[in-house]
C-alpha positions as CSV (number, residue, x, y, z in Angstrom):
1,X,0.0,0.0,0.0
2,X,1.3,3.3,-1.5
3,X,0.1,6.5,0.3
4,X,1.0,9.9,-0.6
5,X,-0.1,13.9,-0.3
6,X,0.4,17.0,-2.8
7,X,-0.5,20.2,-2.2
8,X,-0.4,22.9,-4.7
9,X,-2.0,26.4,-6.0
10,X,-1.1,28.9,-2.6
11,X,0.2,31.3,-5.4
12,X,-2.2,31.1,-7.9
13,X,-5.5,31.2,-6.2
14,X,-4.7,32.1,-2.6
15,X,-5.6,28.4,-1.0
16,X,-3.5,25.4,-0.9
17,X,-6.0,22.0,-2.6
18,X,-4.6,19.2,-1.5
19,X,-4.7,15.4,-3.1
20,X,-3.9,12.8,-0.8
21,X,-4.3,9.0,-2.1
22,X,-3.9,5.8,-0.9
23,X,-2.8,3.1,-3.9
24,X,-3.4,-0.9,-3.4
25,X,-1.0,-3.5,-5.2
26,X,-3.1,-6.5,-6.9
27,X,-2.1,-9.4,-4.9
28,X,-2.5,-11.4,-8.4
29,X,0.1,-10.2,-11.2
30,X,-1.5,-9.4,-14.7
31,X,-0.5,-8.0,-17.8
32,X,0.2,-3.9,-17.8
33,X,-3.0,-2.4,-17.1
34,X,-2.7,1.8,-17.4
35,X,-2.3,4.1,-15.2
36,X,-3.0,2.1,-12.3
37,X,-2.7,-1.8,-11.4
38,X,-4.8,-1.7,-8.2
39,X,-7.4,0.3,-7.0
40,X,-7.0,3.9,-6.1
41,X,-8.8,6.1,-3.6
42,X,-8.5,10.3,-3.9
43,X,-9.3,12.5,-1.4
44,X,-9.2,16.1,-2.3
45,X,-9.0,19.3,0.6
46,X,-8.5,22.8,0.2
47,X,-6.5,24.9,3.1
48,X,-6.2,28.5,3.2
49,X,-3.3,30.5,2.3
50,X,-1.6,33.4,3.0
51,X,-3.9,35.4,0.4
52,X,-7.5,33.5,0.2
53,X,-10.1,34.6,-2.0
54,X,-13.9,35.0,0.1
55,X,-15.2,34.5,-3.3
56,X,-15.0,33.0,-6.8
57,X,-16.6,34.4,-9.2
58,X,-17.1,33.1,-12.7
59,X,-18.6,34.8,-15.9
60,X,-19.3,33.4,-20.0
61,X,-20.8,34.9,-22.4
62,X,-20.8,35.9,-25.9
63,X,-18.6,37.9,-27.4
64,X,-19.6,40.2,-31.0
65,X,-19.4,37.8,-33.6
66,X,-21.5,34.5,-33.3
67,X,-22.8,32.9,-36.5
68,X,-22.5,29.8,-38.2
69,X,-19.5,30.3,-39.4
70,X,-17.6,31.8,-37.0
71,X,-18.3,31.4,-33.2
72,X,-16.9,33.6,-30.1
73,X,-16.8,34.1,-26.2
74,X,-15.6,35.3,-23.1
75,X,-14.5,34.1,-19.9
76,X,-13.8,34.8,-16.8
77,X,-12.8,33.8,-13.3
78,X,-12.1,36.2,-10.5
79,X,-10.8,36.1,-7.0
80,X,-13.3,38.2,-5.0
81,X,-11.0,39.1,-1.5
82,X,-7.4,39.1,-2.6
83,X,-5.0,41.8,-2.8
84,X,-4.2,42.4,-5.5
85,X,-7.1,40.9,-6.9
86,X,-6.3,37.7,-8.7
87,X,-8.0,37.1,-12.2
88,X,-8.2,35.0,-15.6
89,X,-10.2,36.0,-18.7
90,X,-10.3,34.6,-21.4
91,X,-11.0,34.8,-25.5
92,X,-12.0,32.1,-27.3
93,X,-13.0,31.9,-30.7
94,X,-14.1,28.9,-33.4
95,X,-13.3,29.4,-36.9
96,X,-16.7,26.9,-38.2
97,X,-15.3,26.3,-41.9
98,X,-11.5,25.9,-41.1
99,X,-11.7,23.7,-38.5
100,X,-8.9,26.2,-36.6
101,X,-9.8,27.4,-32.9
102,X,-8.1,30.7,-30.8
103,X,-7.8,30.6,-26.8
104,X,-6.3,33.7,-25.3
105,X,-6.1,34.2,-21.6
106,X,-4.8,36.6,-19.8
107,X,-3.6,36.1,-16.5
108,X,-3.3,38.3,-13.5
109,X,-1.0,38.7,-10.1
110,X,-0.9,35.0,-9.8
111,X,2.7,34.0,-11.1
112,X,5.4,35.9,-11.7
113,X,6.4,34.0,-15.4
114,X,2.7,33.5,-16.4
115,X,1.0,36.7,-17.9
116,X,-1.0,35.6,-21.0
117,X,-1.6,32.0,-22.8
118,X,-2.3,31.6,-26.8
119,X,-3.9,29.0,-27.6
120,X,-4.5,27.5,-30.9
121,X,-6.0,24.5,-32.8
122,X,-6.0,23.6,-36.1
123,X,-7.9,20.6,-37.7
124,X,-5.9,20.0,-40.9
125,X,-7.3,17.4,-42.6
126,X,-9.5,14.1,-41.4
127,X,-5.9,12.3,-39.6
128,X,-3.7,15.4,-39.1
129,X,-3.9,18.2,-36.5
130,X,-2.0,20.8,-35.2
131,X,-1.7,22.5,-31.3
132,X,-0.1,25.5,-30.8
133,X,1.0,26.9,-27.0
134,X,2.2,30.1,-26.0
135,X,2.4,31.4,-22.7
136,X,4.8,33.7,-20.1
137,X,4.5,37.7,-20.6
138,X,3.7,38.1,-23.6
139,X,3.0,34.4,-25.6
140,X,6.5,34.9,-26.7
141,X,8.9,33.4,-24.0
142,X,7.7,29.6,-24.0
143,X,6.5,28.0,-27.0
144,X,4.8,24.0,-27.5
145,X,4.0,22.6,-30.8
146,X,2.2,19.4,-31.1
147,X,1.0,17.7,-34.2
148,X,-1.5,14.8,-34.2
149,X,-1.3,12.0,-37.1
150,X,-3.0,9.0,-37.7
151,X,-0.8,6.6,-39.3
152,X,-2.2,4.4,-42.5
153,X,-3.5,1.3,-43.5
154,X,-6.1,0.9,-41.0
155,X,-5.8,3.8,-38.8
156,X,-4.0,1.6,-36.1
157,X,-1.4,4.2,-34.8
158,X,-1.8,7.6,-33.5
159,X,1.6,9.8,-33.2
160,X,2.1,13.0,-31.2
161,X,5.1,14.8,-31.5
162,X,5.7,17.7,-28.9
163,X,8.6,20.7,-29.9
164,X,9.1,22.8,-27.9
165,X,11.7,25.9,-27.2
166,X,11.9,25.9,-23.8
167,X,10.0,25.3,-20.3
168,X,9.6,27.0,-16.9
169,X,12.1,25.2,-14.8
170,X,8.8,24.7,-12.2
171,X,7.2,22.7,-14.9
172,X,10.1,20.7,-16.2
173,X,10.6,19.7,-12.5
174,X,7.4,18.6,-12.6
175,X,7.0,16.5,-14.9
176,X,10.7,14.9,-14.5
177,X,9.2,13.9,-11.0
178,X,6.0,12.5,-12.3
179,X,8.3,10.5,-14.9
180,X,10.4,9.0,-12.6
181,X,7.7,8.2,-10.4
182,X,6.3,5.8,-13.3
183,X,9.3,4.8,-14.1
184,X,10.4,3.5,-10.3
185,X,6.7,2.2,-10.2
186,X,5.8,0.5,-13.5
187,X,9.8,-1.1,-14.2
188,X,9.2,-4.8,-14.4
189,X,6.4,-4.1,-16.4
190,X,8.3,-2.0,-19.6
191,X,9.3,-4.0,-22.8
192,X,12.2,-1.5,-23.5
193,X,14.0,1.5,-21.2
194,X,16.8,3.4,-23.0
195,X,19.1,5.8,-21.9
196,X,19.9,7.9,-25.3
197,X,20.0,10.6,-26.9
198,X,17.0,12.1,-29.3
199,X,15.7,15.0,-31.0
200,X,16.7,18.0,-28.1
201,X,13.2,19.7,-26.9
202,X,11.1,17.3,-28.8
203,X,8.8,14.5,-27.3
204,X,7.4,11.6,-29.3
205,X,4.2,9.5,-28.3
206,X,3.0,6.8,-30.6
207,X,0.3,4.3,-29.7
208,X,-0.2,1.1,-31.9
209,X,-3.2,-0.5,-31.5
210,X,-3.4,-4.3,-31.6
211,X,-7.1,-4.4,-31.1
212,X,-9.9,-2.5,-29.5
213,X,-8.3,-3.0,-26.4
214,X,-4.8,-3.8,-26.6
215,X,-2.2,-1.3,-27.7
216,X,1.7,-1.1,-27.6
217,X,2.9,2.6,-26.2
218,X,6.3,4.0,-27.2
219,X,7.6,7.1,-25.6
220,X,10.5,9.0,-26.6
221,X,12.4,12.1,-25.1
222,X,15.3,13.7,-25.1
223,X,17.7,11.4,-23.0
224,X,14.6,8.5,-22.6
225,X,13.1,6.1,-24.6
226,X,10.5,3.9,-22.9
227,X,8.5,1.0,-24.3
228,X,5.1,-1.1,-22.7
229,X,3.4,-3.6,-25.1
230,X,0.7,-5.1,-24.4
231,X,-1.3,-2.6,-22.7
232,X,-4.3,-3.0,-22.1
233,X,-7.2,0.3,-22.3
234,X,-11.0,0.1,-21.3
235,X,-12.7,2.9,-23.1
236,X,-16.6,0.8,-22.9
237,X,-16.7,2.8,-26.3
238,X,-16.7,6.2,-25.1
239,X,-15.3,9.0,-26.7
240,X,-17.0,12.5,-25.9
241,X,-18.1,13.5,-29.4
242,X,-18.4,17.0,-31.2
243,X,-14.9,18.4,-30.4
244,X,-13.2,18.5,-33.2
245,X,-9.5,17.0,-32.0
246,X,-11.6,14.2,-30.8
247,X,-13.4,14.0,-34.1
248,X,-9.9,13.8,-35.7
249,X,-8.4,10.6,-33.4
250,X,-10.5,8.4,-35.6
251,X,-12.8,9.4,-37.8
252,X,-13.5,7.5,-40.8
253,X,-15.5,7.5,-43.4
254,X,-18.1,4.9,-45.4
255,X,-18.4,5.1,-48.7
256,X,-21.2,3.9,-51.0
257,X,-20.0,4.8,-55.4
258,X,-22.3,3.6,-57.7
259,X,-21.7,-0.3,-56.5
260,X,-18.9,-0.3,-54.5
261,X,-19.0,0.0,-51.0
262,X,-16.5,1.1,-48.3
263,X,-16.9,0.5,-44.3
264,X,-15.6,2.6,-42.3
265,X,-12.6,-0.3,-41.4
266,X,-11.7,-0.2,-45.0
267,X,-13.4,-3.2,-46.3
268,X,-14.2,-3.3,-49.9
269,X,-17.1,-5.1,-51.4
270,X,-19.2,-4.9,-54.9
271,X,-23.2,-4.7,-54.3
272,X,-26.1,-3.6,-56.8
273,X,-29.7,-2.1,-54.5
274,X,-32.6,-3.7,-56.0
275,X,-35.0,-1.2,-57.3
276,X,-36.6,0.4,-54.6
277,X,-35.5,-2.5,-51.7
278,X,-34.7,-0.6,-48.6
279,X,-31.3,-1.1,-46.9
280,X,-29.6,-0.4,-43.6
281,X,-26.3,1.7,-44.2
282,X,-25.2,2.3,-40.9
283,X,-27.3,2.3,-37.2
284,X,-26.5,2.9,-33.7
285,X,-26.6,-0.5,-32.8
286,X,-26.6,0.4,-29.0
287,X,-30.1,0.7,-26.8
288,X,-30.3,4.4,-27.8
289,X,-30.8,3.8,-31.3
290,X,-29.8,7.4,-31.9
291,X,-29.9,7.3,-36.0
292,X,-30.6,5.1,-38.8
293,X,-29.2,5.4,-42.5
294,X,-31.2,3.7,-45.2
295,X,-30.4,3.6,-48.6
296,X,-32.7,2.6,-51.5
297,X,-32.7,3.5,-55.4
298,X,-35.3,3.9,-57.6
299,X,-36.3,2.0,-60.6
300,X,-34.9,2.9,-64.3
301,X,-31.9,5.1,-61.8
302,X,-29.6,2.6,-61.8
303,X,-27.0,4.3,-60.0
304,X,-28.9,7.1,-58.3
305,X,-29.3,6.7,-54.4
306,X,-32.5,7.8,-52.1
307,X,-30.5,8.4,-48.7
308,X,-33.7,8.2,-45.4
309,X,-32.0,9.5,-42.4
310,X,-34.0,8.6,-39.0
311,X,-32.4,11.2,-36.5
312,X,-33.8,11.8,-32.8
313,X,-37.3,11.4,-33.9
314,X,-36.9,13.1,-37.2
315,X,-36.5,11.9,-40.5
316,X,-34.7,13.5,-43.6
317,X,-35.0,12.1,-47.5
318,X,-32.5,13.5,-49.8
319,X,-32.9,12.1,-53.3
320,X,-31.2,13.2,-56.5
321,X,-33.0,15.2,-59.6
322,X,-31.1,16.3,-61.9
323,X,-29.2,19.5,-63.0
324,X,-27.6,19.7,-59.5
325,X,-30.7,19.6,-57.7
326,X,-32.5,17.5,-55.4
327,X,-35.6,17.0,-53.5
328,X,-35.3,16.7,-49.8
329,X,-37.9,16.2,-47.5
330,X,-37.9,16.8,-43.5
331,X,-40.5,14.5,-41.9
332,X,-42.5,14.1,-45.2
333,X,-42.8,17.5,-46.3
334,X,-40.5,18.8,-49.4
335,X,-38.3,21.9,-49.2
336,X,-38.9,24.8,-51.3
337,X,-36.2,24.3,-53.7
338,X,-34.2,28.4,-53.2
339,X,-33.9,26.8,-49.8
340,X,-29.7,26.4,-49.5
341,X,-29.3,25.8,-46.0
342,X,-31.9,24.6,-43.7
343,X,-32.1,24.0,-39.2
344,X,-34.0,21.3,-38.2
345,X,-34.2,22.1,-34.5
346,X,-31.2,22.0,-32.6
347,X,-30.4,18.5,-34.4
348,X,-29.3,18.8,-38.0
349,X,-28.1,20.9,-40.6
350,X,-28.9,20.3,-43.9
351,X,-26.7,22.1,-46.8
352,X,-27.5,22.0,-50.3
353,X,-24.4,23.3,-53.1
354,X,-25.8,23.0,-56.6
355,X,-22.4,24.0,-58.1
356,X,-20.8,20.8,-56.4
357,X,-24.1,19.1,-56.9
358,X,-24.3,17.7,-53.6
359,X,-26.0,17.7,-50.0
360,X,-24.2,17.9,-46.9
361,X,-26.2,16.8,-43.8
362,X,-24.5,17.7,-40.2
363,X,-26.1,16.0,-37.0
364,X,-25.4,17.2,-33.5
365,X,-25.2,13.8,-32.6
366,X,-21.5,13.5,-34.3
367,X,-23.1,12.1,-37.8
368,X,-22.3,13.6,-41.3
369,X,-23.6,12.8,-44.7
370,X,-22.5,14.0,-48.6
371,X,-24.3,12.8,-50.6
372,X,-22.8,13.9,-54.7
373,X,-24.6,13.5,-57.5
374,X,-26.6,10.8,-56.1
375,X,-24.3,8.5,-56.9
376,X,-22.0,8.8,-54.4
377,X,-22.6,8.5,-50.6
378,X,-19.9,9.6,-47.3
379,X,-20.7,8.4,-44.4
380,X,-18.7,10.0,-41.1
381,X,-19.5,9.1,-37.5
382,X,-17.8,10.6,-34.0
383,X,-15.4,8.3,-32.4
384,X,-18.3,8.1,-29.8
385,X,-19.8,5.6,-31.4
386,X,-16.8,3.5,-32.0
387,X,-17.4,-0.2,-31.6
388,X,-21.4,0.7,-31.8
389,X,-22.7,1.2,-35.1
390,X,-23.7,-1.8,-37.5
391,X,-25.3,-2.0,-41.2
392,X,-23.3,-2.4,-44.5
393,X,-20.8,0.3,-43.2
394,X,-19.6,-2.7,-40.7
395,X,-18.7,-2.0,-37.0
396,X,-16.5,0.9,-37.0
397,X,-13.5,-1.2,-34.3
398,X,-10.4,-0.3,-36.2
399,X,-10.4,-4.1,-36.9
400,X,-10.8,-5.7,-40.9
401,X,-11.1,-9.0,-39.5
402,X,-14.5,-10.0,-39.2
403,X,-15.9,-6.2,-39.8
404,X,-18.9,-7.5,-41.8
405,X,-21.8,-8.6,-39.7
406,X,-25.7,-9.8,-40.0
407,X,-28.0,-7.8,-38.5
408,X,-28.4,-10.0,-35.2
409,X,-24.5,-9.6,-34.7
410,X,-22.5,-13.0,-36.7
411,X,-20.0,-12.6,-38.3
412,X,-20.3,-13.0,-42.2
413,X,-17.5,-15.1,-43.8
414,X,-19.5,-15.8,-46.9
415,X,-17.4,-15.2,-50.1
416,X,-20.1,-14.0,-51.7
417,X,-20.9,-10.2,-50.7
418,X,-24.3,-10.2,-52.7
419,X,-25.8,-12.3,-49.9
420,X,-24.6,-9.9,-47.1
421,X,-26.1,-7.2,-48.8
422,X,-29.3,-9.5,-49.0
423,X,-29.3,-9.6,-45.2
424,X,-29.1,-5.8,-44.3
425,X,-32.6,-5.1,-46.9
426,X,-35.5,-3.7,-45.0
427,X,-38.4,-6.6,-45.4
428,X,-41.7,-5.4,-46.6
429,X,-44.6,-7.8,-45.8
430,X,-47.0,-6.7,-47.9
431,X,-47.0,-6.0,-51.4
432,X,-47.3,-2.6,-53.1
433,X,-46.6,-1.3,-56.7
434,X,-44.3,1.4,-55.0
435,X,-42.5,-0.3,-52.5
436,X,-39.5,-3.4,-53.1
437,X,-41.3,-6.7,-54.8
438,X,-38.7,-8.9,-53.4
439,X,-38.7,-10.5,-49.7
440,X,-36.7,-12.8,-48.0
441,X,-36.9,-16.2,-47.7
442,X,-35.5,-19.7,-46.4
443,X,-36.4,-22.2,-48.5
444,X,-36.9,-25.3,-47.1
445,X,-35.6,-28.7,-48.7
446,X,-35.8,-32.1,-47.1
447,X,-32.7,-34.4,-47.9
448,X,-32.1,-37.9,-46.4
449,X,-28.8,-37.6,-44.5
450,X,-27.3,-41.0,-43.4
451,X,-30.7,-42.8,-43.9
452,X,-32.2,-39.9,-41.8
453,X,-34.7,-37.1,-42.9
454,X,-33.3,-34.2,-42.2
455,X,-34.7,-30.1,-42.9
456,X,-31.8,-28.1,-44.9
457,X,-32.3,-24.6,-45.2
458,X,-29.7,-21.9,-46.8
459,X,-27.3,-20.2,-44.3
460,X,-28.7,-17.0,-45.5
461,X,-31.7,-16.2,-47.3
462,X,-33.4,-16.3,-51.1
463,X,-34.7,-12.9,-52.7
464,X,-38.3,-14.1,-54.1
465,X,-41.1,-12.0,-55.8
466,X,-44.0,-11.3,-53.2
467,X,-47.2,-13.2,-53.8
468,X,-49.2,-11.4,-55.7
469,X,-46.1,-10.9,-57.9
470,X,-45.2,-12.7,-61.1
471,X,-41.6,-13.1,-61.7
472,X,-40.1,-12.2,-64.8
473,X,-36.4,-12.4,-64.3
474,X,-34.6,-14.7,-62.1
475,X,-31.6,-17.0,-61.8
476,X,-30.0,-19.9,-60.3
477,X,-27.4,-18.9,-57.4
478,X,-26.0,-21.4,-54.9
479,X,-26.6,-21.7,-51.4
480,X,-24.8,-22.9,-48.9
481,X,-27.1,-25.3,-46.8
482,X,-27.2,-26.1,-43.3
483,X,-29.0,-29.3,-42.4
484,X,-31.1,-30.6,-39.1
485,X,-32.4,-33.7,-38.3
486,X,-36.7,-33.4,-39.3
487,X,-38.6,-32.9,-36.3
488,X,-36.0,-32.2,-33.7
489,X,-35.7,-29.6,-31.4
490,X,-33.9,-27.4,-33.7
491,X,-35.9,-27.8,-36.8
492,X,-38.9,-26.6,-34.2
493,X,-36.4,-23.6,-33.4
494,X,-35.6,-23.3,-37.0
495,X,-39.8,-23.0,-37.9
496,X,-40.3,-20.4,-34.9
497,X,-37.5,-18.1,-36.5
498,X,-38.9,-17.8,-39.8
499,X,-42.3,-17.7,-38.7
500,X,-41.2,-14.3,-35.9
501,X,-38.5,-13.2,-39.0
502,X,-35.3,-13.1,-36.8
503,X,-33.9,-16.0,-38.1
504,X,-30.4,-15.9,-38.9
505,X,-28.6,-19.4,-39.9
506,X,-24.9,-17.3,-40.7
507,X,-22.5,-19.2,-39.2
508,X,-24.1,-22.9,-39.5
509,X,-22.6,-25.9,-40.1
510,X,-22.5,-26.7,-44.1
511,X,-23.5,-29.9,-45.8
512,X,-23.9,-29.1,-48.9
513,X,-24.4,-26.4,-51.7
514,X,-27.6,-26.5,-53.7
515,X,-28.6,-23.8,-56.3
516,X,-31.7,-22.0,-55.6
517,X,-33.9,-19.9,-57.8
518,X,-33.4,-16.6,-57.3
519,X,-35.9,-13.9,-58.5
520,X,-34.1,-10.2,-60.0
521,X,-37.3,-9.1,-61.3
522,X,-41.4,-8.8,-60.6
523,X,-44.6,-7.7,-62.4
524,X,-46.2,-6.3,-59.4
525,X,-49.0,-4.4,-61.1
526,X,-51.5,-6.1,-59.6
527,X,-51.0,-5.6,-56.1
528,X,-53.4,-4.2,-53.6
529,X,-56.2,-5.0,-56.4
């Protein structure tokens, strides 16, 4: 058992807050687990200094220019009681199109070294971003640079690299200390310490991910390099959204183009809608079900999407015209077409640019849609939903391996793409003249297996004309079958699945390959007669 106290702040904000904590060593060893290997209790206490405050006072607001654009405030905290009196305010600013964000804060009579901070973002493109800090009298004296990359294929690495000019000998103590605190604490668990010498004021952090969980960290400074593989991280999938350095650390996009489709783990596969059959793009797959992305295309458009977005109760159609222009409908009701830019609520924005012929739609959720020409479709979530969303954009882990799934969660391993696209189209039950003619079904074929009658079904289902439809086109495809022994437990199971629609087979042992008859085409005109 580790205990400890630090006490800090006296000369910044006239009272002394305190950290004491009392760290427990697992009496079982396990691989690295960061920062801590045991459990941790904090308690935190403020004592009064020399110069207290009797007050704190803080104040936000907006400063002149706030539009969508281009965003600004002010901020302030004040030290009601000291002498003299001890402040911090604060510009900040949001530059909406450029991605590129200004902090300036001014400090007052609280250190001697530390009159003013710059601060300064800049989002450069989807895996690179810059951070710029200033600070001392005049955000001239000390100087920190930081740029954040995402390494390709994959997006498995992360690298921060830290230059800097030079450092308040209080804050280079500082962090020296903390170092060699890990260091002392953590040694039998690093795969590599180095005494060396490196790039002089420059640090370099690079994480590797492994998996979801499991990353290899690599830290290099000046005189130290220091290595821990193995490592493993428990984010439950949560990453705040909406701030754009977060939106950066991994933020990938789906793609749909003409047939070709891209998840957001960088799995290619080839896929043609049929006419008007509803499909599931991408979903929050968690309990919140916070959107839904369909995708459909209409008959005689071959390559031409209809893009249904189901958002917080709200639902948005964007579908292609012609000439640039498109018809987009908010909760069934179409947009006057002069209409550029619309606000639906506090929840989306949805921007038309006939010169680029294409729709942008921005959800405060962390969602993004472009939609070009109709044909082509960009899909970009916020790492919040890492490891949460499924649908034909696959399940956003970082991971290739097994990033295709059916809609109750297997893994597709299926060679054939055309049936995993099969399994993410919206049923219809009933048939109408405007809606898809095809459903899904398992056939049923009964085969003697070892002089036993058993039930084979394919692993994944047939594409058949509705009932009141005739079929015009169709073709032979084969299946692989999975077989159970007639009138056993799981044929019963088998029968209730189909019968409640949530069966899914994917995964099933295979006996044998038979080919079915597939229908591509149906003369619905005389449903609903």
């Amino acid at each position: 058992t580790n205990t400890s106290e630090v006490c800090y702040g006296e000369q910044i904000i006239g009272m002394e807050v305190c950290l004491s904590g009392e760290h427990i060593q697992p009496s079982v060893p396990h691989p690295p687990v960061f920062p801590f290997g045991g459990p941790t209790n904090f308690n935190i206490s403020l004592k009064p200094g020399k110069n207290p405050a009797r007050a704190i006072q803080f104040k936000f607001g907006r400063r002149e220019r706030y539009d969508d654009e281009f965003k600004s405030w002010k901020a302030g905290m004040y030290l009601l009681g000291t002498k003299p009196e001890k402040k911090v305010e604060a510009r900040i600013s949001y530059d909406v199109i450029n991605k590129k964000s200004d902090i300036i804060v001014d400090v007052h009579n609280m250190l001697p070294w530390l009159k003013k901070v710059c601060i300064t973002s800049h989002v450069i493109k989807d895996d690179e971003a810059w951070f710029y800090l200033k600070f001392g009298k005049n955000c001239s004296e000390y100087q920190v640079r930081s740029a954040f990359t995402i390494k390709e294929p994959g997006r498995r690495e992360v690298e921060v690299v830290t230059v800097y000019n030079q450092l308040p000998y209080s804050v280079v103590k500082i962090f020296y200390q903390l170092f060699l605190t890990f260091t002392r604490r953590y040694r039998d668990r690093l795969s590599d310490y180095q005494i060396m010498k490196s790039e002089r004021n420059a640090v370099k952090f690079l994480v590797k991910f492994k998996t979801e969980q499991l990353v290899d960290l690599e830290l290099i400074m000046p005189s130290r390099k220091l290595m821990m593989n193995d490592v493993r991280i428990k984010t439950h999938g949560f990453i705040p959204h909406g701030n754009p350095m977060m939106q950066l650390v991994s933020s990938p996009v789906c793609t749909v183009d003409h047939d070709s489709f891209r998840t957001f783990d960088d799995v290619e596969f080839q896929y043609s809608l049929p006419d008007r059959c509803v499909h599931v793009l991408t979903k929050d797959c968690t309990k919140n079900n916070s959107f839904l992305v369909l995708v459909s295309k209409e008959a005689g458009k071959p390559h031409q999407k209809v893009i249904e977005l189901f958002v917080q109760r709200q639902k948005i159609r964007v579908e292609y015209i012609s000439n640039g222009s498109y018809q987009i409908q908010i909760n069934g009701k179409i947009l006057d077409k002069g209409i550029r830019k619309f606000q639906l609520k506090s929840i989306a924005t949805i921007l038309e640019d006939s010169k680029k012929e294409e729709v942008r739609v921005l959800c405060e959720i962390g969602l993004q849609l472009v939609i070009v020409r109709g044909t082509k479709i960009d899909v970009q979530v916020s790492p919040y939903f890492f490891n949460r969303t499924c649908g034909m954009c696959g399940d956003f882990n970082a991971e290739q391996y097994l990033d295709l799934k059916t809609p109750r969660g297997r893994p597709y391993t299926i060679p054939d793409k055309i049936k995993y696209g099969h399994m993410w189209m919206v049923p219809e039950y009933t048939c109408t003249k405007a809606g898809c003619h095809l459903k899904k079904e398992f056939v049923q074929i009964r085969k003697d297996i070892n002089s036993t009658s058993h039930d084979c079904y394919p692993i994944s289902p047939v594409l058949r004309c509705h009932e009141e439809c005739e079929a015009t086109k169709s073709k032979l495809t084969p299946f692989p079958m999975t077989c159970v022994e007639t009138g056993s437990s799981q044929s019963l199971k088998i029968f209730k699945g189909i019968e409640k629609r949530t069966l899914d087979l994917t995964g099933s042992d295979v006996y044998f390959t038979e080919n079915l008859i597939e229908h591509t085409d149906c003369d619905c005109s005389v449903c609903g007669q």
